[in-house]
Structures are given as C-alpha cells and as structure tokens.
N, C-alpha and C positions, 0 to 999 in steps of 0.2 A: 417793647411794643409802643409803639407811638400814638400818640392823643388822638381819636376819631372825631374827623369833622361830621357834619353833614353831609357832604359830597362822598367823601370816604364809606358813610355808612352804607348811602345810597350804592355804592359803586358795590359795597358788599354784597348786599342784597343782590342786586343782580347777579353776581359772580355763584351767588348760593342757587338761584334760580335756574339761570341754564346751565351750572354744574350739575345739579340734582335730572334735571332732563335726561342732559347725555348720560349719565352714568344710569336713571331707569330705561332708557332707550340701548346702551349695551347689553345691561343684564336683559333684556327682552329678545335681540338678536342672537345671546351664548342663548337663552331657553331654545327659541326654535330649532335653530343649530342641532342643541342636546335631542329634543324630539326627535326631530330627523333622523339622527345616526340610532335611537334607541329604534329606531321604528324598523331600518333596515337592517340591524345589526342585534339588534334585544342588547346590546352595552349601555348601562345608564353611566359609565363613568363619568361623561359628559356635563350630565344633570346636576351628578355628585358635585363637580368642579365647581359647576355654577354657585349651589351654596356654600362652597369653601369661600370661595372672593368674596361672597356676599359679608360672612361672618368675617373674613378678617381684613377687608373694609368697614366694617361695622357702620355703613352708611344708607344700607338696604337692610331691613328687616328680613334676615334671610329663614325667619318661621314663616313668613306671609309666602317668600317663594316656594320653601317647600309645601305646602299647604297646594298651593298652586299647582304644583307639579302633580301632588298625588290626587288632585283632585281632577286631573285631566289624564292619566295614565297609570295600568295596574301595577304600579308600584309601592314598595314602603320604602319609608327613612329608619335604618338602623345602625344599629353598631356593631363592629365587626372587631376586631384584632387581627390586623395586618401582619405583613411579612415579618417586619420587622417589631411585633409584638406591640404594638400600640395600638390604642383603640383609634377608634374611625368612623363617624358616620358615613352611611354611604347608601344608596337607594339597590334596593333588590327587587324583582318582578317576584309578583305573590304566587304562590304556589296553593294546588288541591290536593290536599293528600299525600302529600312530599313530592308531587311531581311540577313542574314548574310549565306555568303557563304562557302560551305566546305572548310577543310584549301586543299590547294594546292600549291604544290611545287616540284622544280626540285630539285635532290641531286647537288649539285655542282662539278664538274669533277674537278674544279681549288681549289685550296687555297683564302682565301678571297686576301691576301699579292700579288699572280701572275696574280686573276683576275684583282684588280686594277689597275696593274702593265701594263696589256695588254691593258685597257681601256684605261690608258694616253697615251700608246704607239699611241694607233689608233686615236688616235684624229688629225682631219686635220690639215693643217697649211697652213693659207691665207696667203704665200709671196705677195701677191699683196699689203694688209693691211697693212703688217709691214715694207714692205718696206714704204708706203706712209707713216707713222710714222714718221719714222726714216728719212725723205726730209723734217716733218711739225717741228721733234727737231733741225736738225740744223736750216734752217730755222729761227725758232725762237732764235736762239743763236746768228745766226750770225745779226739777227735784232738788238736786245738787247746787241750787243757787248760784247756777253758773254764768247764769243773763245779765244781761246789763240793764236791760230793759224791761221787766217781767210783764208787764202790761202788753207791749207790741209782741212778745213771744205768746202770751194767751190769746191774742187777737189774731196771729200768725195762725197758733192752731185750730185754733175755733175756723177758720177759713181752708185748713187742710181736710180737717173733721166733715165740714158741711160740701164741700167739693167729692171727699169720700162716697160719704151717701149718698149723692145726686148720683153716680155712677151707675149704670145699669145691670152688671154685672155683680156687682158690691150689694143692690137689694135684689139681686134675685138670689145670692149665697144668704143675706140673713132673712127670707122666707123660706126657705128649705130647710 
C-alpha cells in the first residue's frame, strides 16, 4: 500500500462518498423492484435477495433493510432449510391461523437509507436515565480511586446531582 498524500486522501473520501450513494441508491431500486413483484406475485424471493447482497456486501446494514421491509409489508424474516438442506434466511408472508395471508404492502415514500435515518432521529432520549448513569460512573470511580482528578469528578457530580433535581419529572417521582 503506498504512502497517502493529502490529495490521495481527499480523492478517497470522495470515492467513499459517491460510492456509498450509488450502492444505497441500488439497494433502493432492487427494494422497489422486490415490492413490486411481491405485490403481483405474493413471491418475496426478491426481497430475500436484497438482503443476501446486502449481507455479503457487508457495506449496507442489511438489519436496517429488513427492518425496512417488514415494516412496510406483511412479512417476516426467518429461517428456513432449503433444498439442499442448508439454513437460509428468507421472508414469508404472515399467516392467521395456518392460513396465509394476501401479500400487503405500503409502497414506501422514503428511501430505506432516510427512513432509518428518521427512525433514529425520533427515538426518545431519557435524560433522567443518563444522567443517573453518568452520578452511578463517577460514583464508582471516585469509590475505586479511579480519578485522576477527584475534586473536578465531585464538582462533575454535584452538577449531575443538581441538573437531576431541577428536572420536572425527577421531583414529581420524589413527591409521590
């Protein structure tokens, strides 16, 4: 491997950039694709494919696509043993009562890449939780004489402590 300039790295980056594009912009055209044929056909083999490239690319998080998948169409991801006596994941339409249901699905307005993308966004965030964390590691550091600083980690905490309290939710659990 030869010495990376600046221009080289710069040139990298790029290459990683719109590589990354066209290949989430593939996997997004094999998804609709797969939809499609599932829709007309109830065959998800399609789908299936999708996250095989995905996984042995190992360049797309291919949990996020199926995630994606099942969240837009009444299928699962499972495992099967094939002809050939090998296991296999593979998508099945869900069934009621052993009988199986028509396939159904929403087209997706999003990209699998901006739906995932908005799903981590929206996920809540217990400051109460993380703060109480973050009083149980110093805490524990400052037990175990682990600090280097033990003044700035009691000043640390006393500031985690008093952020706690002020919290709204935090004194209405310790008047109840």
């Amino acid at each position: 491997m030869s010495k990376m300039t600046l221009e080289s790295f710069t040139k990298c980056l790029q290459t990683i950039a719109s590589n990354g594009q066209t290949v989430a912009q593939l996997v997004q055209q094999a998804l609709v694709f797969g939809f499609t044929h599932f829709k007309t056909t109830s065959d998800s083999t399609y789908l299936s494919q999708v996250v095989e490239a995905c996984n042995a690319g190992r360049s797309i998080a291919a949990k996020h696509v199926v995630e994606y998948i099942t969240a837009h169409a009444n299928i699962r991801y499972t495992e099967i043993v094939n002809a050939n006596g090998e296991k296999q994941n593979v998508f099945k339409i869900l069934s009621t009562d052993g009988v199986k249901q028509s396939p159904k699905f929403n087209m997706p307005k999003v990209s699998c890449f901006e739906w995932h993308r908005s799903k981590v966004d929206a996920k809540p965030v217990d400051a109460e939780l993380i703060l109480k964390s973050g009083i149980r590691r110093i805490e524990k550091a400052l037990e175990e004489d682990k600090t280097t600083d033990a003044g700035a980690a009691n000043v640390a905490l006393r500031g985690l402590r008093q952020t706690l309290a002020a919290m709204p939710a935090h004194q209405a659990k310790k008047a109840a």
